[in-house]
C-alpha positions in Angstrom: 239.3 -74.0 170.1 238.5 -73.0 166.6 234.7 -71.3 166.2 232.6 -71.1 163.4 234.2 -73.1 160.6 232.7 -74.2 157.5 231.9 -77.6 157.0 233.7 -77.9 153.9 236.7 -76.5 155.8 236.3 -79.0 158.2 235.9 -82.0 155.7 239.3 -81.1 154.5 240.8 -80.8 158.3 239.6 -84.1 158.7 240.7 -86.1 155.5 243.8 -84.3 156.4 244.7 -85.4 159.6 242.7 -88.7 160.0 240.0 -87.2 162.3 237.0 -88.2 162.6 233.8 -85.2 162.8 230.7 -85.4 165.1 227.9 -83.7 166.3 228.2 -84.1 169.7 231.1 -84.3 172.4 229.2 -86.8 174.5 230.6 -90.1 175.3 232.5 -89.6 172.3 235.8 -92.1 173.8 233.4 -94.5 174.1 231.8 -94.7 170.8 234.7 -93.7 168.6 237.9 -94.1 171.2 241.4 -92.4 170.1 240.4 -93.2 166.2 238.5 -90.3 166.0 241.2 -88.2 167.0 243.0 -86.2 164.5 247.3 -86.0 164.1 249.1 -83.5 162.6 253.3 -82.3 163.3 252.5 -78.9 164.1 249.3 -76.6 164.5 250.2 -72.7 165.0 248.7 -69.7 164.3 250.1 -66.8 161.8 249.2 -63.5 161.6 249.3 -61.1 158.4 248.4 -57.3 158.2 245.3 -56.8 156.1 246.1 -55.2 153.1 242.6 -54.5 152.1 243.1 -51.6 154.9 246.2 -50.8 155.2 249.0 -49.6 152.9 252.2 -47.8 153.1 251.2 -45.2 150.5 247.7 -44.0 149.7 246.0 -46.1 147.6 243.0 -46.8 145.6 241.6 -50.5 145.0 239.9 -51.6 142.0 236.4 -51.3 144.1 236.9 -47.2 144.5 237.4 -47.8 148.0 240.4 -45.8 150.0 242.7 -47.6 151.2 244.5 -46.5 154.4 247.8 -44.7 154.2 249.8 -45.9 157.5 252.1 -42.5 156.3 249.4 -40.0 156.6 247.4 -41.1 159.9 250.7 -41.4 161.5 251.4 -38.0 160.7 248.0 -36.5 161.4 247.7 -34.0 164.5 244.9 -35.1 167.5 244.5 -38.5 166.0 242.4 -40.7 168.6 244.3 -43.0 170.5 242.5 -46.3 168.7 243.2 -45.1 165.7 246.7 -44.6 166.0 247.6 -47.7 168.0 245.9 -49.3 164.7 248.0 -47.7 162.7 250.9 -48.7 165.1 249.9 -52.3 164.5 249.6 -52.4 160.9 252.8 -50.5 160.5 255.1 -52.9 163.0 253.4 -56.0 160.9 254.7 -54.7 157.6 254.6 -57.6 154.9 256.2 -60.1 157.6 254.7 -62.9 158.4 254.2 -63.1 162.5 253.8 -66.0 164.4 249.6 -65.9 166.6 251.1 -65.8 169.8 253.3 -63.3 169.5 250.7 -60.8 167.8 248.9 -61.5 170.5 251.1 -60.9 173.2 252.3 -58.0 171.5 248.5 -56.2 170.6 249.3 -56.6 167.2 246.2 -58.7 166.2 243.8 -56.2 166.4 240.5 -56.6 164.6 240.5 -54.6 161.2 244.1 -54.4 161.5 246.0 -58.2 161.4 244.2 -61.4 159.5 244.9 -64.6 161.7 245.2 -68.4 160.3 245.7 -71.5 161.2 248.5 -73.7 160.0 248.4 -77.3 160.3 251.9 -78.5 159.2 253.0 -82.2 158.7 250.1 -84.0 157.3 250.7 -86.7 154.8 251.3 -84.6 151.5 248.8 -87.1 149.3 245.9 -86.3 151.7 245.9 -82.4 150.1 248.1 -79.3 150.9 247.1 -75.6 151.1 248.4 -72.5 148.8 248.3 -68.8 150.6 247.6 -66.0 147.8 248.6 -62.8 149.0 249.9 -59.5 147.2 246.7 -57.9 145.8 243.4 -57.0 146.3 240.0 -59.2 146.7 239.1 -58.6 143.1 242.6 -60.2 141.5 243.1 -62.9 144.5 239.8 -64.4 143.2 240.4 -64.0 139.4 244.1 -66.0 140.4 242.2 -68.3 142.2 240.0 -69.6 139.7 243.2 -69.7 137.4 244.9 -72.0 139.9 241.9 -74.0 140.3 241.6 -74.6 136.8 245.2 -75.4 136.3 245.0 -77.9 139.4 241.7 -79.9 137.9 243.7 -80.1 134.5 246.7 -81.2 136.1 244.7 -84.2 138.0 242.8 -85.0 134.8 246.1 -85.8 132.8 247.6 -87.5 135.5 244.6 -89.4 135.2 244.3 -89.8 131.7 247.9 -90.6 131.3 247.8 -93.7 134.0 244.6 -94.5 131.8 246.3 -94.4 128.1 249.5 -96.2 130.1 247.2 -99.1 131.3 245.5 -99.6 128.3 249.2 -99.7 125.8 248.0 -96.7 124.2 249.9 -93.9 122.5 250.2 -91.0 120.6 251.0 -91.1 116.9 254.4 -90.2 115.8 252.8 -87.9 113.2 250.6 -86.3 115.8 250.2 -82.4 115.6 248.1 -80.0 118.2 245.9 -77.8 116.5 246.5 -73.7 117.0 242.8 -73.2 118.5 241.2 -72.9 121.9 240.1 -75.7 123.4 237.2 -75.7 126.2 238.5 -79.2 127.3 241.3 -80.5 129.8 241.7 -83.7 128.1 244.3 -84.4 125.1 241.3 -87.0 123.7 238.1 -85.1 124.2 237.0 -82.1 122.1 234.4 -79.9 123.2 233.9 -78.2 120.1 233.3 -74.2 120.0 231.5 -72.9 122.9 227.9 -71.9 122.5 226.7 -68.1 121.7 226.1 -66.5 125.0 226.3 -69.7 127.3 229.5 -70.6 129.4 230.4 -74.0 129.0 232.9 -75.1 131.7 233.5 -79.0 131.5 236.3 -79.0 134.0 233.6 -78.0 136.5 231.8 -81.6 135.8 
């Protein structure tokens, strides 16, 4: 039983898996039967440390904000039992990836200390996927993020374009250059034109 999950999220989760989303539980075989059941191969949980926290070495994040040094509270005298059973935690999940269950059985999902998601594995692969960022701080995963997004709407669009041109018997001219400039459009046919004084203009956004 998953809790509080955005209904964006759960859009996805449904295109994904063929399920159908309602509002209520009640006579819900009757109305819908097994269609509104979702399928996947697998569904598990994972569990990573939180490296916002917790760090090997003392550390400082891009907000200012300490980050905790496994090292040093390990080391410190009359520590409170929480705390170091925390710092237990965090230290046994490393950079590993451990499988829900086990952190659980194991106390090693605690709450400030271990990030849980869900994985559901083996869903047709032109219904979507999902990418994991990890390695840095909340600051850089979001800048990569929009990076990736970008790259990903471009992608689509030429894939697009190019079953477009393909259709249609068009092609490039043989004495067809790219100009050296920046371009503020994810199409190979559409120009944008130099962005406007203090306005952001981002077409691939619609």
């Amino acid at each position: 039983l998953l809790q509080y999950v955005k209904p964006q999220l759960m859009q996805r989760i449904a295109r994904q898996t063929g399920a159908t989303i309602i509002s209520s539980t009640d006579h819900v075989m009757n109305q819908f039967g097994l269609k509104a059941l979702g399928k996947c191969h697998r569904f598990r949980l994972v569990s990573f440390r939180d490296n916002e926290i917790w760090a090997e070495a003392k550390l400082e994040d891009c907000g200012g904000r300490a980050v905790k040094s496994i090292t040093s509270i390990l080391n410190e005298k009359g520590l409170p039992n929480h705390e170091r059973q925390a710092a237990l935690a965090a230290e046994k999940l490393g950079e590993d990836v451990l499988d829900g269950s086990q952190a659980v059985k194991m106390g090693l999902a605690k709450r400030g200390v271990a990030l849980s998601y869900v994985m559901l594995e083996g869903c047709p692969k032109h219904l979507g996927c999902t990418m994991v960022l990890r390695g840095a701080n909340t600051a850089a995963l979001k800048q990569v993020k929009r990076v990736l997004r970008l790259l990903v709407n471009v992608a689509y669009n030429l894939k697009l374009e190019t079953c477009y041109l393909r259709e249609r018997c068009g092609c490039i001219p043989t004495n067809f250059q790219v100009e050296q400039k920046h371009l503020l459009s994810s199409s190979l046919c559409v120009d944008y034109g130099a962005s406007t004084h203090g306005r952001k203009i981002r077409p691939w956004n619609g």
